[in-house]
NUMARZA-654561 format. One record per residue (C-alpha): residue in three letters; x, y, z; residue number from 1. Coordinates in nm, 2 decimals. Example, Ala and Ser with C-alpha at 12.3 -4.5 7.8 and 13.67 -1.06 7.14 Angstrom:
! NUMARZA-654561
REC resn      x      y      z resi
REC  ALA   1.23  -0.45   0.78    1
REC  SER   1.37  -0.11   0.71    2
This chain:
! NUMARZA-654561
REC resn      x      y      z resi
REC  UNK   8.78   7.17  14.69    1
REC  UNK   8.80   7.26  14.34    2
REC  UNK   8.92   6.99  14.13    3
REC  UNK   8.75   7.14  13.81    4
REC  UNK   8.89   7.44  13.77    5
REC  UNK  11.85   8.73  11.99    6
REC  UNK  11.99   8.68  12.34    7
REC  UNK  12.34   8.66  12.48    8
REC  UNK  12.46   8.37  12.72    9
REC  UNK  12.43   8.51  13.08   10
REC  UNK  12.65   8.37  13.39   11
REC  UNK  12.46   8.13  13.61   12
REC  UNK  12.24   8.32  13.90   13
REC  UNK  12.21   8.61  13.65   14
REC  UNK  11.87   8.74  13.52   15
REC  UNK  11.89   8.72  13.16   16
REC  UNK  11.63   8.94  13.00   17
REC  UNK  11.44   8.89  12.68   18
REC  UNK  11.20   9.09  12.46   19
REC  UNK  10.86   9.14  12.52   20
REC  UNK  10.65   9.00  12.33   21
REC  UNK  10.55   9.07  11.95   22
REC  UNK  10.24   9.11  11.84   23
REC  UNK   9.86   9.15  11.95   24
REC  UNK   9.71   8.96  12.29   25
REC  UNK   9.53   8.59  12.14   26
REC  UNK   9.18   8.72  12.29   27
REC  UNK   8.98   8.96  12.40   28
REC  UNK   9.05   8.86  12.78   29
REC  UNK   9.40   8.86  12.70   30
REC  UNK   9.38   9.25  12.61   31
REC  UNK   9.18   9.32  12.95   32
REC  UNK   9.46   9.16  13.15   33
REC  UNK   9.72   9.37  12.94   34
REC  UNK   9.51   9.67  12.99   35
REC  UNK   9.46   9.61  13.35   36
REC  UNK   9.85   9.60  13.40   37
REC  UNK   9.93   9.90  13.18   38
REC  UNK   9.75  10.07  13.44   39
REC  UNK   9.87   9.87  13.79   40
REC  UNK  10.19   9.70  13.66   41
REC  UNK  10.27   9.34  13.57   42
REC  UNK  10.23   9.15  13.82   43
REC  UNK  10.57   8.87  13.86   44
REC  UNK  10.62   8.56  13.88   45
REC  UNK  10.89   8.37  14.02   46
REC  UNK  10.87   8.04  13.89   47
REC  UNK  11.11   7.74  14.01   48
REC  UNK  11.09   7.51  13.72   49
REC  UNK  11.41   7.24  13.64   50
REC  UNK  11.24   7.13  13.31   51
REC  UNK  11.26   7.42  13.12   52
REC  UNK  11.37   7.45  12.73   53
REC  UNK  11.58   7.32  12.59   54
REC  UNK  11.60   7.06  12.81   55
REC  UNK  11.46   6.72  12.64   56
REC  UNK  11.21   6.65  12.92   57
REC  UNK  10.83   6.54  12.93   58
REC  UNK  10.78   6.84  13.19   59
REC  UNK  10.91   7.10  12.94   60
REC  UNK  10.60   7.10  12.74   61
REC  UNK  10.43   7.17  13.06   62
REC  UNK  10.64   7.44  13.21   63
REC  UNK  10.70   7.61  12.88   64
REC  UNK  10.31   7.65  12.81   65
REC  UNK  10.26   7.80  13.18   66
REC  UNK  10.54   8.03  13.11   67
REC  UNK  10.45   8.15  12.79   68
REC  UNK  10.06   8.19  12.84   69
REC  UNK  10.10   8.37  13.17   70
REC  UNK  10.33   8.64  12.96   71
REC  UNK  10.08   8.65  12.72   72
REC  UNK   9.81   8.68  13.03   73
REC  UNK  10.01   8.99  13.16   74
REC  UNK  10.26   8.84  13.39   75
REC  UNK  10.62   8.95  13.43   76
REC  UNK  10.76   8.58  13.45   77
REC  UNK  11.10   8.47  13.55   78
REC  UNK  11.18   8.10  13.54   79
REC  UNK  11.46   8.00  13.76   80
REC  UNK  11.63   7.68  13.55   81
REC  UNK  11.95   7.48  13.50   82
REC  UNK  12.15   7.64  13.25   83
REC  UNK  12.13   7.41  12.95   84
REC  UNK  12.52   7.43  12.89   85
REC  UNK  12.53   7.20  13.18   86
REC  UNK  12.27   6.98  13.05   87
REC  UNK  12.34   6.65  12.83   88
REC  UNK  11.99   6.59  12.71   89
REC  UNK  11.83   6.97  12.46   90
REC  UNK  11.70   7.02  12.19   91
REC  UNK  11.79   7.34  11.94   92
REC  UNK  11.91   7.51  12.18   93
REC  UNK  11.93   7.88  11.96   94
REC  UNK  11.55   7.81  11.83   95
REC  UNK  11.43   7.80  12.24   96
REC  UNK  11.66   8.12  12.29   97
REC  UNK  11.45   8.32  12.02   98
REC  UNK  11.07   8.15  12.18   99
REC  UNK  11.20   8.30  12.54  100
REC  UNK  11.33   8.57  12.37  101
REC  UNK  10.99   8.66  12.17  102
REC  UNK  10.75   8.55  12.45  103
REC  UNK  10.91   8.77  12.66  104
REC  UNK  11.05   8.54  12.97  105
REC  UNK  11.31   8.61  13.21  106
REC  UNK  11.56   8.38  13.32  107
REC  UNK  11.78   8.32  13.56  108
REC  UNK  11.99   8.04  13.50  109
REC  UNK  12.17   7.84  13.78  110
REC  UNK  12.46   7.59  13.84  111
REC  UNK  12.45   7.23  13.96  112
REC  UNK  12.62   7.01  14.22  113
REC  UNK  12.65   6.70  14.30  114
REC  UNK  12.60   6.62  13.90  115
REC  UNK  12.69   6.20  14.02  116
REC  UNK  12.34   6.17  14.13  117
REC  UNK  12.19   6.26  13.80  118
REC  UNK  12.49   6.16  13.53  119
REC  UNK  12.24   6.05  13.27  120
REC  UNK  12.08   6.41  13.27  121
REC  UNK  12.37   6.64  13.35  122
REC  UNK  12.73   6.72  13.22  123
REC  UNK  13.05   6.63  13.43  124
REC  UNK  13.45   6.67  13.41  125
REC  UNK  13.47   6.32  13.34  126
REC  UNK  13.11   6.10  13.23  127
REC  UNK  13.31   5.75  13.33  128
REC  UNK  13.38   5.88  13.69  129
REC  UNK  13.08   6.09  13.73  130
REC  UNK  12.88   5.75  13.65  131
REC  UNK  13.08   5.54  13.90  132
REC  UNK  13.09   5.72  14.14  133
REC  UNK  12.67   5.85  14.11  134
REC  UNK  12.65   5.44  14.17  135
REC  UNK  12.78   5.44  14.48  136
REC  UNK  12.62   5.76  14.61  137
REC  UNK  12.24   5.72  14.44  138
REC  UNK  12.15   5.44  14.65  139
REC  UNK  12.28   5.62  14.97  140
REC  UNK  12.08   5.90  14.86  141
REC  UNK  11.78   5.74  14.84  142
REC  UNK  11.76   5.52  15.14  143
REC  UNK  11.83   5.87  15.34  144
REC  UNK  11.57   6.05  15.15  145
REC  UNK  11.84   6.30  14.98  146
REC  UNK  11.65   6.40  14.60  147
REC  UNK  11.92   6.35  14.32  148
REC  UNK  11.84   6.73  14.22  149
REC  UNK  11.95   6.85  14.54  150
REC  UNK  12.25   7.00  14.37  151
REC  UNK  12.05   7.23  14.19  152
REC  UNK  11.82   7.31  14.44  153
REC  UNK  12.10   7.49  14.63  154
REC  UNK  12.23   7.64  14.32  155
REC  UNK  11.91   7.78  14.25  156
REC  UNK  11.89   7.94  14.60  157
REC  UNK  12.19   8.11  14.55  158
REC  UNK  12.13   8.22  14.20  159
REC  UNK  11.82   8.37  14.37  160
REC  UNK  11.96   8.55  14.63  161
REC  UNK  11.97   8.90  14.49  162
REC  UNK  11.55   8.88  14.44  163
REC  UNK  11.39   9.16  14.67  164
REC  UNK  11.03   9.18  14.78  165
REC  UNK  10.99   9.44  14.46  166
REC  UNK  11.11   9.13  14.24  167
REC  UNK  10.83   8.89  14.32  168
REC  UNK  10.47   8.85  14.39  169
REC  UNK  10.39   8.50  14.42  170
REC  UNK  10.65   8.21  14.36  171
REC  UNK  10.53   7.89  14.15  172
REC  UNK  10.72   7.60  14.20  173
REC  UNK  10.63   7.29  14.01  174
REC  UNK  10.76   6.92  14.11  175
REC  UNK  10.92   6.70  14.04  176
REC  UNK  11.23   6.75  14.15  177
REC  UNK  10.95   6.82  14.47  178
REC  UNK  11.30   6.96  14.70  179
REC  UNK  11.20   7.28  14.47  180
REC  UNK  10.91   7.28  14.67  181
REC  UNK  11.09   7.34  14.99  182
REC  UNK  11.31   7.61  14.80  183
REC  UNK  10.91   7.82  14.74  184
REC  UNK  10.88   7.80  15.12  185
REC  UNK  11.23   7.95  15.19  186
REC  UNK  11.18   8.20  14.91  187
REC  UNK  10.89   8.26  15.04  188
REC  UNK  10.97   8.30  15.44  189
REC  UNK  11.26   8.52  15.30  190
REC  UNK  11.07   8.76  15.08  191
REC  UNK  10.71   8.77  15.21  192
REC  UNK  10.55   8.67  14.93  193
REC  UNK  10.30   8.31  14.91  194
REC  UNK  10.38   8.03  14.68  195
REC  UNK  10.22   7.79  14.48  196
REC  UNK  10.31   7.49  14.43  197
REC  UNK  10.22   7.24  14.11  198
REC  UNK  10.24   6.87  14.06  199
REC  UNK  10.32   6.74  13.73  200
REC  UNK  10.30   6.38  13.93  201
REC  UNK  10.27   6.27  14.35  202
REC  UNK  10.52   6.28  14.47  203
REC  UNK  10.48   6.04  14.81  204
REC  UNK  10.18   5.90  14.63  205
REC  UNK  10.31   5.82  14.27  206
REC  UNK  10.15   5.50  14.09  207
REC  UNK  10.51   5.46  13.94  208
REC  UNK  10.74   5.48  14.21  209
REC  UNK  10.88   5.19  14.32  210
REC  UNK  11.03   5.24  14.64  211
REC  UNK  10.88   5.36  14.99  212
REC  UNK  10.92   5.72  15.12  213
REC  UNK  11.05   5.78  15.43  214
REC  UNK  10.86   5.91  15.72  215
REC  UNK  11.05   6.22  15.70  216
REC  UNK  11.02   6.29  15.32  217
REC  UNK  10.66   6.23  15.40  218
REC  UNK  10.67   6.50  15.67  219
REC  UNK  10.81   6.71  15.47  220
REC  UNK  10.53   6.72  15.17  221
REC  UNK  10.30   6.78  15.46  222
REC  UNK  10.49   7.06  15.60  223
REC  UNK  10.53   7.27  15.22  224
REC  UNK  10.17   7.21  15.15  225
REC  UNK  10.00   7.35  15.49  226
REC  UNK  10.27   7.65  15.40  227
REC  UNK  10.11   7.70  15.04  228
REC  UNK   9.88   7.94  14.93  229
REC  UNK   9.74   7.70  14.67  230
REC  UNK   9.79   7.38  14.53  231
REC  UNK   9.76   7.27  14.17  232
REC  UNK   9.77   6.91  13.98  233
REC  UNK   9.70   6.75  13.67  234
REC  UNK   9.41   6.52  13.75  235
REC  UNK   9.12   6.51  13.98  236
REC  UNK   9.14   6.19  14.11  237
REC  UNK   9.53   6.26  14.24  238
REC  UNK   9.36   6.63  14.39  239
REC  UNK   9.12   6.38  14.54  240
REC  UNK   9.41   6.11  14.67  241
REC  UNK   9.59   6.39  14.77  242
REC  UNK   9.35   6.55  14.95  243
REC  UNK   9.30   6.22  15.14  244
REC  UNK   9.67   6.23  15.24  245
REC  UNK   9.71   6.58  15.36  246
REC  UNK   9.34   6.77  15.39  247
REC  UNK   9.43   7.05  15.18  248
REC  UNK   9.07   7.14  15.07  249
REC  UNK   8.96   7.45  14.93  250
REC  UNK   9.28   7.54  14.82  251
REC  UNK   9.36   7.22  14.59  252
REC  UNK   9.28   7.29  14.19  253
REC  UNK   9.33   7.09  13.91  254
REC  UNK   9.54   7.22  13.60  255
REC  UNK   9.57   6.96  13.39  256
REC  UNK   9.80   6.91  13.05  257
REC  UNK   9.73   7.09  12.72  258
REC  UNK   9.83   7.16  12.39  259
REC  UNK   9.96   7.49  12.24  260
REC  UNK   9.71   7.52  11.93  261
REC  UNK  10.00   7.74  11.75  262
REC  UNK  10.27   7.46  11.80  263
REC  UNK   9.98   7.19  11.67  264
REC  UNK   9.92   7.40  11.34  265
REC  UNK  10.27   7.42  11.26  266
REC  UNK  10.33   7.05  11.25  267
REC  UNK  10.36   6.88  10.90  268
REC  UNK  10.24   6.53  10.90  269
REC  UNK  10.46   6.26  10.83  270
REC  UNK  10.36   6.04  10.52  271
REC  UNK  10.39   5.69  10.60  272
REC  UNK  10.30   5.57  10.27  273
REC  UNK  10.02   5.35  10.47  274
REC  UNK   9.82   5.29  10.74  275
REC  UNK  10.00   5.39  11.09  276
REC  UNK   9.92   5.33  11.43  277
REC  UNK  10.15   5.54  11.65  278
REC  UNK  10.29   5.51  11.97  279
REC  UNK  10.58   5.76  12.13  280
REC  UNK  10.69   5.71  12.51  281
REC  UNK  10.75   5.48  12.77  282
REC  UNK  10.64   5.17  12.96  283
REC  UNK  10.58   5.12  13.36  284
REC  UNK  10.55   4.74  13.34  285
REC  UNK  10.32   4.56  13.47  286
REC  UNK  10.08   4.83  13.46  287
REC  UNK  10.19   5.04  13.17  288
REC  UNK  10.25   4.72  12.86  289
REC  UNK  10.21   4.69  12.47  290
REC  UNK  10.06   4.35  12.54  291
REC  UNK   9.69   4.43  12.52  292
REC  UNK   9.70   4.63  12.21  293
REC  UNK   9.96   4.39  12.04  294
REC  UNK   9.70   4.08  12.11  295
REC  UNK   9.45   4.29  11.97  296
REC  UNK   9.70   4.35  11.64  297
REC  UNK   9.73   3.99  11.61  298
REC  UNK   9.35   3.94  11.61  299
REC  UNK   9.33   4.22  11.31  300
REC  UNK   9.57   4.03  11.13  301
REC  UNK   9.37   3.75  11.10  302
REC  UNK   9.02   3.91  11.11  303
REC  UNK   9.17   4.09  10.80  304
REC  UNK   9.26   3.80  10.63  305
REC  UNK   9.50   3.97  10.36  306
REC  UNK   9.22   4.22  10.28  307
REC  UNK   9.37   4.56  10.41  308
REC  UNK   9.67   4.46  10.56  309
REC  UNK   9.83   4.78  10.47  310
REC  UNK   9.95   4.89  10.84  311
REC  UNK  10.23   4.87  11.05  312
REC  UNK  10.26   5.00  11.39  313
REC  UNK  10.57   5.21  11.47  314
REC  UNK  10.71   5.27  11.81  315
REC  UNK  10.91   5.62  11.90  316
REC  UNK  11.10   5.56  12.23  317
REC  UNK  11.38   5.42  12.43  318
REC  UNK  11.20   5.04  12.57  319
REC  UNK  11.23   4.90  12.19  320
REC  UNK  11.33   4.56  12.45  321
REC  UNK  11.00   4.55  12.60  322
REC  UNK  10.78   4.58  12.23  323
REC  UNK  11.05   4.34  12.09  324
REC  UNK  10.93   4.07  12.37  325
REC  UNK  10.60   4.10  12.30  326
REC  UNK  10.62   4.13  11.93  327
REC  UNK  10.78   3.79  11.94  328
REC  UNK  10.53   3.63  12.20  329
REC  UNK  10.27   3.75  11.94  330
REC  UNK  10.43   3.69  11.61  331
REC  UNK  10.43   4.01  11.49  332
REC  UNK  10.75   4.17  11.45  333
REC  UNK  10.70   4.20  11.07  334
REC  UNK  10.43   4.45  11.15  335
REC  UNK  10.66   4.66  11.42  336
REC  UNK  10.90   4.98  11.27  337
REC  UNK  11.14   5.08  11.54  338
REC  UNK  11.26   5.46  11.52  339
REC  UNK  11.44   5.50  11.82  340
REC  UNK  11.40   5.85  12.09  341
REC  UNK  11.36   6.09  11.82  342
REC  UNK  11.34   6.51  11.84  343
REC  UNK  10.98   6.67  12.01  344
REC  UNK  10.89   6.80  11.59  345
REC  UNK  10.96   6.47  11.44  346
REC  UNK  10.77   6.30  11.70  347
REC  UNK  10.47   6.49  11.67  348
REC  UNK  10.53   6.49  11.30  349
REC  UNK  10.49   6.15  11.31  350
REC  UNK  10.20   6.16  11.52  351
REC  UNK   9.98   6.36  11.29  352
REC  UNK  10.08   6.14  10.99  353
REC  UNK   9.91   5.84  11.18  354
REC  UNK   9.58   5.72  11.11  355
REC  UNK   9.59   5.63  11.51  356
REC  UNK   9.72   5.75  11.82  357
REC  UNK   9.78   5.48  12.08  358
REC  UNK   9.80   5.61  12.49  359
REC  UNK   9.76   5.38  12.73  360
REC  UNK   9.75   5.49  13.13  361
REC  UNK   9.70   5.14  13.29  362
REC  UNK   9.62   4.81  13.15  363
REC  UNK   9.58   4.70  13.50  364
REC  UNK   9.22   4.53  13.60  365
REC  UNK   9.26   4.64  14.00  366
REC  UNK   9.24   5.06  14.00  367
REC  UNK   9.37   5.32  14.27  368
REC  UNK   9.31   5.63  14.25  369
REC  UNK   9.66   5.71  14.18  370
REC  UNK   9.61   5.46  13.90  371
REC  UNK   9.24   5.65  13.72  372
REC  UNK   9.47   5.99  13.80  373
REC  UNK   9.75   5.91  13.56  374
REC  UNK   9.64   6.13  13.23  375
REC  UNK   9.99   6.16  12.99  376
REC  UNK  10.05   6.49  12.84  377
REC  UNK  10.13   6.33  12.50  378
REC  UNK   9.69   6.23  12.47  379
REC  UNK   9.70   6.65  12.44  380
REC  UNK   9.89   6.67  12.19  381
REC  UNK   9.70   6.40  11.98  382
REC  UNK   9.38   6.60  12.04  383
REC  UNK   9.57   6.88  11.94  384
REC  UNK   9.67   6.75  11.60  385
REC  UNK   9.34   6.59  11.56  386
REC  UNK   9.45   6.21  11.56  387
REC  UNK   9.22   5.98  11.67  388
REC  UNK   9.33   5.87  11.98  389
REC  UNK   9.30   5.43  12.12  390
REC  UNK   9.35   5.48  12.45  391
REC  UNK   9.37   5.21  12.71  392
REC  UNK   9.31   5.30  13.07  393
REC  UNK   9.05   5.21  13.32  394
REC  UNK   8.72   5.25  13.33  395
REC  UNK   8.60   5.56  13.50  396
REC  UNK   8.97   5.73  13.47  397
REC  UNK   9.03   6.06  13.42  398
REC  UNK   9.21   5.98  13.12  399
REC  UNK   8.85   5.93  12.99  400
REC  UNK   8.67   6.17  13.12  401
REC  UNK   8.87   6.44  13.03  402
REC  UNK   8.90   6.33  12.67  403
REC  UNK   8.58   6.19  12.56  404
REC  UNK   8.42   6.55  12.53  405
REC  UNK   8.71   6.57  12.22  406
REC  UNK   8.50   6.35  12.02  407
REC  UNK   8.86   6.17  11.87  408
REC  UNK   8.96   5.94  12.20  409
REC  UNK   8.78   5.59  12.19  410
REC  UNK   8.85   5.41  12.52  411
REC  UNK   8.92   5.03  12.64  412
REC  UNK   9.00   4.86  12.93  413
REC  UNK   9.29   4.60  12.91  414
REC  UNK   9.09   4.30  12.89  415
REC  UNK   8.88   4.46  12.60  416
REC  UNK   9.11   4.30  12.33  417
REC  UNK   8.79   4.23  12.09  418
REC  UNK   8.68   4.60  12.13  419
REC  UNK   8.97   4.74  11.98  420
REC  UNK   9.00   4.50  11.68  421
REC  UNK   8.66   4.64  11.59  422
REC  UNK   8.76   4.96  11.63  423
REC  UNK   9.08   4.92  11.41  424
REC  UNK   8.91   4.73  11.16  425
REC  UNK   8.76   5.07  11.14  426
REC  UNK   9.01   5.29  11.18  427
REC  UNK   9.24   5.06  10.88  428
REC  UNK   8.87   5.08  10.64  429
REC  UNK   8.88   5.51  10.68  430
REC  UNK   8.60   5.52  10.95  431
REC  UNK   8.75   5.71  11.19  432
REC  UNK   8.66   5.92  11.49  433
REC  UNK   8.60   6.28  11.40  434
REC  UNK   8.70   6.60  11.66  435
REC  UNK   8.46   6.81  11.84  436
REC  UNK   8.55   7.10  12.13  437
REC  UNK   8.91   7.00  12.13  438
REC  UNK   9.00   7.35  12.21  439
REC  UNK   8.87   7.31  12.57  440
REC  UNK   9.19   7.11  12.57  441
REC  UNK   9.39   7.40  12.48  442
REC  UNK   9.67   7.61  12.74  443
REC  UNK   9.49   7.92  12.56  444
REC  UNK   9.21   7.78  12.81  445
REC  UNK   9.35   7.62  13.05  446
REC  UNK   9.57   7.92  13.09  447
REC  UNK   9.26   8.15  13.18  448
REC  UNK   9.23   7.94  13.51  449
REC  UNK   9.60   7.94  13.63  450
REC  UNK   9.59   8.31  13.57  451
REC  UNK   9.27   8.38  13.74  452
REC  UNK   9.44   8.14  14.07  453
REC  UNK   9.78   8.31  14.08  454
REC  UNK   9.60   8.63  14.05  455
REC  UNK   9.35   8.61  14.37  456
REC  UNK   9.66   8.42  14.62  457
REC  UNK   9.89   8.75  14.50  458
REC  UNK   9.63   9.03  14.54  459
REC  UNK   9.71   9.13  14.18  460
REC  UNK   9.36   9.15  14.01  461
């Protein structure tokens, strides 16, 4: 098993085709793959992908860097998404038209039903009744195993109709929703062609789920991954619990999270006027909490003594309730600035304006390997921006291992509340961690593998 490696609104179900590209391949293997499909074609992808731009989701930073680094790798891509009119939750919608548009990427954008499963994320006739009436059918869904996308998924199959064998040489379907993964078989089955399918998180495995699978969901993961050609996911050790689930072997590979070196250059860096420590994100209490680094604030406070007290720690994201509770516990909610969910840029902005980078995976002292698997997409971007990075995850995590090569990431356990305050005493004096190799982190080499995968299951070297 190898776990190290200008466009015009179309109707829904309609292929709506951009330019090609602009511009010279980034590399030198880049031109050999162009060259090579000058002479046998472009090989294409069909790839089944619900967070797409300009949609305001985590995932999109993942899909959007396969997309756009496969076209620049010589693939004929064509991402099969919501159409973002019907979406509640995007960002600049015309700047993401021109990027598809210069990369080069096909779309086919698709309806949705039954929007009262997902009201939060999608558009309806009436919000008020869409809401109450998704209250009533969510928990039915879920205690029959029904996914709340399953309105697109049918959408999507119909938009997709019209694909021929001539269309399409491998499908990539990445999950979650994980009903688009049945969708790759069927598309599959119909047009003769294998499919791949990607995990941005497990889906009957995932550290963060709350509620048990039933038999029959379970069944059906089992059932789309003995059907696949390959298998790809963001961390070893959830290759490695997934592996234990289903025996995929040979045909599991790990493709983890990046960052688009272009995108990273173009960010200006926020000026705080003093001494930031940034987080942007979420919380999975109890595993995911502020409470470790905030106890370790409160001992820099005092270790400090009034000498340097020129920080604050600002938090970017919609659980405000949870740092407010802990702030409190620990007295420090003079030293907390609130923003609020804020745009992708203006996060990142933000980001590379801070003196630190805080990720945390797991504060958590007992580890599964679902738990040392979890490896957030947003440590990437730090990297990427060259912020030094605190991160808190378990020993022996992925998290870790992946990162430490980087030269920026310094890592603690939970419990390793006087290791940090050195560290940020540090970190507040200037003495900071410097970055080494953080283009092995990069989608312009991450890419390289994804290609080189989708190439050998479609026969198109």
């Amino acid at each position: 098993m190898d776990l190290y490696h200008g466009e015009s609104r179309s109707r829904r179900g309609e292929v709506e085709v951009s330019g090609m590209e602009r511009g010279s391949p980034a590399s030198m293997s880049e031109k050999l793959a162009g060259d090579v499909t000058q002479l046998r074609g472009r090989p294409k992808l069909l790839f089944l992908a619900y967070p797409f731009p300009p949609a305001k989701a985590p995932g999109c930073v993942r899909t959007w860097n396969m997309a756009m680094y496969l076209t620049r790798l010589g693939w004929d891509v064509t991402v099969v998404t919501p159409d973002p009119s019907i979406l509640r939750n995007i960002e600049d919608i015309e700047n993401a038209s021109r990027e598809v548009g210069h990369v080069g990427i096909k779309r086919i954008l698709t309806g949705h039903g039954w929007r009262c499963l997902a009201p939060n994320n999608l558009k309806c006739w009436s919000q008020y009744i869409c809401k109450l009436v998704g209250r009533v059918c969510r928990p039915i869904a879920g205690r029959l195993g029904i996914d709340t996308h399953i309105g697109w998924i049918k959408a999507a199959e119909q938009a997709s109709s019209a694909l021929t064998t001539n269309d399409v040489d491998v499908i990539f379907a990445t999950g979650s929703p994980f009903s688009a993964f049945g969708l790759a078989k069927r598309l599959s089955e119909r047009l003769g062609r294998p499919y791949v399918l990607d995990y941005r998180d497990p889906w009957t495995g995932n550290p963060h789920g709350a509620r048990l699978h039933l038999p029959s969901t379970i069944q059906e993961e089992a059932r789309v991954l003995e059907g696949s050609a390959a298998v790809t996911i963001v961390s070893p050790s959830w290759g490695r619990a997934l592996d234990q689930r289903f025996g995929i072997g040979p045909k599991l590979h790990v493709v983890t999270n990046g960052f688009d070196s272009g995108e990273m250059a173009a960010v200006k860096p926020y000026d705080f006027g003093h001494c930031a420590f940034v987080y942007t994100g979420i919380f999975y209490p109890p595993k995911r909490t502020i409470s470790p680094f905030l106890a370790a604030l409160k001992l820099l406070r005092e270790s400090l003594n009034g000498n340097g007290n020129d920080w604050y720690f600002h938090y970017y994201g919609v659980d405000e309730n949870h740092i407010r509770q802990e702030a409190d516990r620990f007295d420090l909610s003079d030293r907390i600035v609130f923003h609020g969910r804020v745009p992708r840029g203006e996060a990142l902005s933000a980001v590379k304006g801070a003196r630190l980078a805080l990720v945390i995976t797991s504060v958590a002292e007992e580890q599964t390997l679902e738990d040392k698997g979890i490896v957030t997409g947003k440590i990437f971007e730090a990297i990427g921006l060259a912020t030094p990075v605190l991160l808190i995850a378990p020993e022996g995590s992925d998290a870790r291992v992946i990162t430490e090569p980087t030269g920026l990431v310094k890592s603690f356990t939970g419990i390793e509340i006087q290791s940090m305050v050195s560290f940020l005493e540090d970190v507040v004096r200037g003495q900071a961690p410097q970055p080494q190799n953080i283009e092995n982190c990069s989608w312009a080499v991450i890419s390289k593998d994804l290609d080189a995968l989708l190439r050998e299951v479609s026969g198109t070297w």
